[in-house]
C-alpha positions in Angstrom: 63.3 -116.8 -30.5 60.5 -114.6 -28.7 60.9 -112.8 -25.5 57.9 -111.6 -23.3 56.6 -114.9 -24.6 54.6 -115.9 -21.3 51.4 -112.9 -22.4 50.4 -111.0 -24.5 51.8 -110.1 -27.9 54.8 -112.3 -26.9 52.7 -115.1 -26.8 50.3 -114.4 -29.6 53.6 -114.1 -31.9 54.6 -117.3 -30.4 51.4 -119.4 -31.5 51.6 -117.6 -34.8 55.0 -118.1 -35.7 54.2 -122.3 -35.0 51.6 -122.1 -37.1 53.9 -120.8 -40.0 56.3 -124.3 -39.0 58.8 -122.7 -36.7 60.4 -124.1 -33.9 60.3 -122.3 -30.6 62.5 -120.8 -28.0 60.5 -118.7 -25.7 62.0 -116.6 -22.8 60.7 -114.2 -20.2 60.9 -114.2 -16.4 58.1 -116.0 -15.7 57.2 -119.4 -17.0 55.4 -119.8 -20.5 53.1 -122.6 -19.8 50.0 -121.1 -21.3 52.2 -120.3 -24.3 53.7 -123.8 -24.6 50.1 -125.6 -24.8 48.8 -122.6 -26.8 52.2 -123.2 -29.7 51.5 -126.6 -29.3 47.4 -126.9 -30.0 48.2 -124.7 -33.5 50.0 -127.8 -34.9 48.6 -131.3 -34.8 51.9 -132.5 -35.1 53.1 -130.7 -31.6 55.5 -127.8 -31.9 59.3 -127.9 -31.3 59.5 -125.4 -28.4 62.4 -124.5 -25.7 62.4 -122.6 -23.0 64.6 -119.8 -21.2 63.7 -118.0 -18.6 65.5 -115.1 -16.5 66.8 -111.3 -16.8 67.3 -110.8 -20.9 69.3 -107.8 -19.8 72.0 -110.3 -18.0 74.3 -111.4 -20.7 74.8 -115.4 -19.1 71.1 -115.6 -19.4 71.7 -114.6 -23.2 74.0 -116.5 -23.4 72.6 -119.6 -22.6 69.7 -118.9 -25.0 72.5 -119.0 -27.7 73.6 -122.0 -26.8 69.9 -123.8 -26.1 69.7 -122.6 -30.0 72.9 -123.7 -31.7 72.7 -127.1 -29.4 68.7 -128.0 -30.2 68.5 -126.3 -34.2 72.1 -125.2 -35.0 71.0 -122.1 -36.7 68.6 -119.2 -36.2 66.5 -117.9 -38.1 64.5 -115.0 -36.5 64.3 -113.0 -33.1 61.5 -111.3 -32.0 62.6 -108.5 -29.4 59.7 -108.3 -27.9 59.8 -107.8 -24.3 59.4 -104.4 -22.7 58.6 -102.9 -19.7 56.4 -99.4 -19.4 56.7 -96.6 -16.9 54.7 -93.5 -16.7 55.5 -90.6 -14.3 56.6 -86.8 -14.9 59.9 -86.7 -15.8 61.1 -84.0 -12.9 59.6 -87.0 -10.3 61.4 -90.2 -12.3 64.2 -91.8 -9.8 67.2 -92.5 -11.7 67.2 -96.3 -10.5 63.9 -96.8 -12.7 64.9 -94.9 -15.2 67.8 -96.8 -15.8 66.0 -100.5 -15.0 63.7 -99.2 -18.4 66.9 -98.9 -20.8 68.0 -101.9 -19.7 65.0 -104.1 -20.3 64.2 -102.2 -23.4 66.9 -101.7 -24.9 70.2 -102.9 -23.5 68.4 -106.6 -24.1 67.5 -106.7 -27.7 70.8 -105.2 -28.1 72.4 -108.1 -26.1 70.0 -110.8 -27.7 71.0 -109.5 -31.4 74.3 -109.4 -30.6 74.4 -112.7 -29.2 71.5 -114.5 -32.2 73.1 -112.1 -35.3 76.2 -113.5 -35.3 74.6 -116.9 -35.8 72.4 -115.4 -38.4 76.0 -113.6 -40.0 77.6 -116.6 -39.9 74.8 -118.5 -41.8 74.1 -115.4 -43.9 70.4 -115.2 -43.3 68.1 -114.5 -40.9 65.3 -111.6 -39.5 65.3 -109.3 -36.5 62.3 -107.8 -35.7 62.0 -105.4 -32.7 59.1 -104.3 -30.9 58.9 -100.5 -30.5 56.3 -98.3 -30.5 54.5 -95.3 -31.7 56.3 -93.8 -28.3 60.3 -94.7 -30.0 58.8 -91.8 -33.6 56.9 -89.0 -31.3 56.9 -88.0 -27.8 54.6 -88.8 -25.3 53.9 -87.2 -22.4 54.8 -88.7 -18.6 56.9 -91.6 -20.6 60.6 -90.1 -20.6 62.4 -93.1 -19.8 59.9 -95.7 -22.0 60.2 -93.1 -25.1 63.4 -92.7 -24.7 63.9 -96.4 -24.5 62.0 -96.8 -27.8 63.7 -94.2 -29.7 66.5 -95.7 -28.7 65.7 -99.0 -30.3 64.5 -97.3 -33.1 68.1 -96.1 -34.0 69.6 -99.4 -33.2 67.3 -101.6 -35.4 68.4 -99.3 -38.3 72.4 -99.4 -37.5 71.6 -103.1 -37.6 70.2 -103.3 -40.5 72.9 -100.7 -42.0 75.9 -103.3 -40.8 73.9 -106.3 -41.1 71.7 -106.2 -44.6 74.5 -106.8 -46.9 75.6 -110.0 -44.8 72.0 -111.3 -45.4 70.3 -110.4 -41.5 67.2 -108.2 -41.9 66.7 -106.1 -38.9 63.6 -104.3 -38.7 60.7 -102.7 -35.9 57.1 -103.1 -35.4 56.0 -99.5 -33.8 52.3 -100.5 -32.3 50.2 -98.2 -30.9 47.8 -99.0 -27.8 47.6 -102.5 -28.1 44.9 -103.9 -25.3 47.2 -106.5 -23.3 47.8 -107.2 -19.6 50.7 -104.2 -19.4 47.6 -102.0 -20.8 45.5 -103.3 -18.0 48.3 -102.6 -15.1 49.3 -99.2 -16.7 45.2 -98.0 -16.0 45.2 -99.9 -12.9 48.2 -97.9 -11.8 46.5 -94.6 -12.6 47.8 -94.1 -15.8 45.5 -91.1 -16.6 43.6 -92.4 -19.7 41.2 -95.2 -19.6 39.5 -97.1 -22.7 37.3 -94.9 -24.1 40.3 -92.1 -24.2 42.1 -94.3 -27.0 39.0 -95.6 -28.8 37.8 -92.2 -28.7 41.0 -90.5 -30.5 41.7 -93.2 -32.5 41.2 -93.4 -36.2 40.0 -97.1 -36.3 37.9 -96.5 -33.2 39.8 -99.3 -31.3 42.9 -100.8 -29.7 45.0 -102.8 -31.3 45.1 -106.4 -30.2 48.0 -109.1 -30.3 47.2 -110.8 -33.4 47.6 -107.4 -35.1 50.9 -106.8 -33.6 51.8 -110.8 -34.6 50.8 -110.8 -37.9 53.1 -108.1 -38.8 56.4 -109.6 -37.2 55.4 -112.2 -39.0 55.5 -110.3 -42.5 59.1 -108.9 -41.3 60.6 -112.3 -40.2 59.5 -114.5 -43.5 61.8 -113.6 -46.4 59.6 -115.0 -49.2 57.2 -112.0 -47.8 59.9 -109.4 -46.6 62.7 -110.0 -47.8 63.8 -106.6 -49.1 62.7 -105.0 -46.5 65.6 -103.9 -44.1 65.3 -101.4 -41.8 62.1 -100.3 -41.5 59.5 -99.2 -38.8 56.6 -100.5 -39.4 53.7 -98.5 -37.8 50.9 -100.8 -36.5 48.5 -98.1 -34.4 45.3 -97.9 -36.5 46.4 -94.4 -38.2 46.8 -92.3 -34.8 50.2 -91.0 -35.8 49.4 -90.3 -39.5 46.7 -87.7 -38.7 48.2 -86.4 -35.3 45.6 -88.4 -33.3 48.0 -89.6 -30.4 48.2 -85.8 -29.8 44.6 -85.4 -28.7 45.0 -88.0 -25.9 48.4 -86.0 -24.7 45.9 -82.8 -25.0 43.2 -83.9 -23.1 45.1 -85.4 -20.0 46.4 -81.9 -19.6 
C-alpha cells in the first residue's frame, strides 16, 4: 500500500516496489494513471495493482482500502505512509483551519492507515511500516510550524509503533528526506517559498536535491525483511548530509 502514489516519491516507490514482485494498492486523491502504466512497464508479466482514491484522513476511505486488501491478497505486507501535504507561512499569520487540515493529512492518516493495515500485519505476525517524514519531523525549520510539527509528530508515532508492534513481528519505521526535487518542491517556489534551487544545492553537502528514486530505494530497504529485518524503529535520514554538519541551518540563516 502507497499513498501519494499519483507523483512523485509516491509513485517512484510504487514502480520500485513492482519491480521487487509486489502487488499494488495505490491511493491518493487524484487518479494514479501515470503510476499504473509506469508499475506496470517494470514487469513484463504486468503488475497486480488496485486502486483507492479519496481523503486518507476519512476513516471509510481507510476503511475500504482494508477491505480492497484482505478481499484482492488476504494479507498485507507493507505500507508506505507517504502522502503529505506542505505549508509555509510565519507561525503568528497561520489560520487555525490550515493548521489543523496539515495534522490531519500528515499525521492523523498514517495513524488511521496503520491502524487499519497493522492489525492485518498483527494478525499474520509480519509485516513493515514505513513513514515518510522529514528532516523537518528531527530539527526545526523556520515558517513550517504546522508541517514540522506534523513531522515530529510522526516521528513519535512511528517509534510507539514499533515499541507495541516489534515483538508481534510489524516493523514500523521512517524515511526523514531532506529537499527532495518533486512537483510539491516546485509549487512550494512557485508559491514564494523564499528559497529557490541554487539555495539548497548551494548549502547542501552533496551539492544537490534529492530525487525520488533516492527516497524509494530506501523504503524499500525498510519494507524487505531479508534486508531490514531487525531494524524497528528507526529514522532513517535521506538528505545528502545537511543535518549531520548543521547545513539545513544555513538556508534558515540566509532567508533571514
Amino acid at each position: 500500500m502507497v499513498t501519494g502514489a499519483a507523483q512523485g516519491i509516491g509513485r517512484r516507490t510504487a514502480e520500485v516496489l513492482a519491480g521487487a514482485g509486489y502487488g499494488l494498492l495505490l491511493m491518493d486523491m487524484q487518479a494514479c494513471t501515470g503510476t499504473v502504466r509506469g508499475v506496470r512497464g517494470v514487469k513484463a508479466a504486468g503488475a497486480e495493482v488496485e486502486e483507492v482514491l479519496g481523503d486518507i484522513s476519512d476513516e471509510a476511505v481507510v476503511a475500504r482500502a482494508v477491505d480492497v486488501v484482505r478481499e484482492r491478497w488476504g494479507r498485507a505486507d507493507v505500507l508506505v505512509n507517504n502522502a503529505g501535504v506542505s505549508f509555509i507561512a510565519p507561525a503568528e499569520l497561520v489560520e487555525v483551519a490550515k493548521f489543523r487540515r496539515v495534522l490531519e493529512v500528515n499525521l492523523l492518516a498514517p495513524f488511521l492507515l496503520a491502524k487499519g493495515f497493522g492489525a492485518m500485519m498483527l494478525e499474520q505476525r509480519s509485516g513493515s511500516i514505513v513513514n515518510v517524514a522529514s528532516i523537518a519531523g528531527l530539527v526545526g525549520v523556520a515558517d513550517r510550524s504546522a508541517y514540522n510539527a506534523s513531522k515530529h509528530g510522526l516521528v513519535g508515532l512511528t517509534r510507539t509503533l514499533a515499541a507495541e508492534w516489534g515483538g508481534r513481528g510489524v516493523r514500523v519505521n521512517a524515511v526523514c528526506p531532506g529537499w527532495v526535487k518533486t512537483e510539491m518542491d516546485i509549487a512550494d517556489q512557485a508559491a514564494g517559498a523564499g528559497y529557490n534551487d541554487a539555495d539548497i544545492e548551494g548549502v547542501n553537502p552533496m551539492g544537490r536535491f534529492a530525487t525520488p528514486e533516492d527516497i524509494a530505494q530506501a523504503i524499500l530497504f525498510l519494507a524487505q525483511p531479508e534486508r531490514s529485518g531487525f531494524v524497528n524503529g528507526h529514522t532513517l535520514v535521506v538528505d545528502g548530509g545537511w543535518t549531520s554538519d548543521g547545513s539545513w541551518q544555513s538556508l534558515r540563516m540566509k532567508k533571514r
